[in-house]
Residue, then its C-alpha position, 0 to 999 in steps of 0.5 A: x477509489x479502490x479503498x471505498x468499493x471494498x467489503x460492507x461495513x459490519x464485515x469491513x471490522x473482521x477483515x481489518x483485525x485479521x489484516x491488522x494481526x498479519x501485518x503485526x506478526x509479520x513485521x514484528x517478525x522482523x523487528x524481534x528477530x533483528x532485537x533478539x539478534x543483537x541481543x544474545x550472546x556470541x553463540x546463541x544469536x539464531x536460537x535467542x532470534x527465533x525465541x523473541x519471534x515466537x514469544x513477542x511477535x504474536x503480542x505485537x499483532x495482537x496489538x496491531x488488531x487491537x487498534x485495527x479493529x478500534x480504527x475500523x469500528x469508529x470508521x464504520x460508525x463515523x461513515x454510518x451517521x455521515x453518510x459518506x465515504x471520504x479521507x475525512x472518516x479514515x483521518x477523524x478513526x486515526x484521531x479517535x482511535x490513538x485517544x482512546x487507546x491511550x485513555x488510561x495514560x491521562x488526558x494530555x496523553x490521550x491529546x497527544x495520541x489523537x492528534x499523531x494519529x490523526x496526522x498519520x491517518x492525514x498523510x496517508x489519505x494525502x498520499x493516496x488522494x495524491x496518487x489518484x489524481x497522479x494515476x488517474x488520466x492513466x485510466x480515463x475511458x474518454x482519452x485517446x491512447x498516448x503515442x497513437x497517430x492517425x494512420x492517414x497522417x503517417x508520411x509514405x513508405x519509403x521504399x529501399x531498393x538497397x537491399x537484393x531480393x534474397x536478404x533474409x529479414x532485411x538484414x545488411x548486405x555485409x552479414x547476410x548470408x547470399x554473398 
């Protein structure tokens, strides 16, 4: 899988807080905008929009790098002491990083916490197991090309006399121009 040829793991922790802070802003972007449309005033709509954008979405990607790099970090320390790359590692971060994210709401927050974000983590793992097996006879090297047949097998060309030697490009008789 794509997922796990990706960047060692040291280095894996920085690209993950700078994709998870694009992500935040990015669709902060469009949440905040949407609240500050709906919550302004009749005649201040675009300026309140613009307002919420610059001041919460940058938060929100902070936020969304916060749990980025925790996610990435105890992904790289769970395939570190296993040894191996799988969904189970991805599954296990989600699980851990929602605990610990929620640490100072209490344990049974923290539980709660752990275990939405280890069923997300399980879903898209899912998805994506899914997916490689849906996709992957698509790029089996072993397999012949699909619709491809023997040319030896291919019935004889049948040779049409219908139409006159001056038809261009085989069209019909009635719309060529020889007539």
């Amino acid at each position: 899988m794509e997922e796990y040829a990706r960047e060692p793991c040291p280095w894996r922790i920085g690209d993950d807080i700078g994709g998870a802070f694009t992500m935040g802003t990015i669709g902060g972007s469009f949440f905040h905008s949407y609240v500050g449309y709906r919550d302004a005033a009749k005649g201040q709509k675009l300026v309140s929009m613009f307002k919420e954008v610059r001041m919460r979405s940058p938060v929100t990607g902070g936020q969304f790098a916060a749990w980025g790099g925790m996610f990435s970090t105890i992904d790289c320390c769970i395939a570190n002491i296993r040894q191996k790359e799988d969904p189970l590692n991805s599954i296990v971060s989600g699980g851990l990083t929602g605990a610990l994210l929620t640490v100072r709401s209490g344990p049974r927050n923290m539980l709660i916490s752990g275990v939405v974000g280890a069923f997300l983590l399980g879903m898209i793992e899912g998805v994506g197991v899914m997916m490689t097996r849906w996709t992957a006879p698509a790029y089996d090297p072993t397999m012949p090309p699909p619709d491809m047949q023997d040319p030896q097998n291919l019935p004889p060309k049948k040779e049409s006399s219908s139409l006159p030697e001056n038809t261009p490009f085989g069209m019909p008789t009635h719309l060529s121009m020889a007539s």
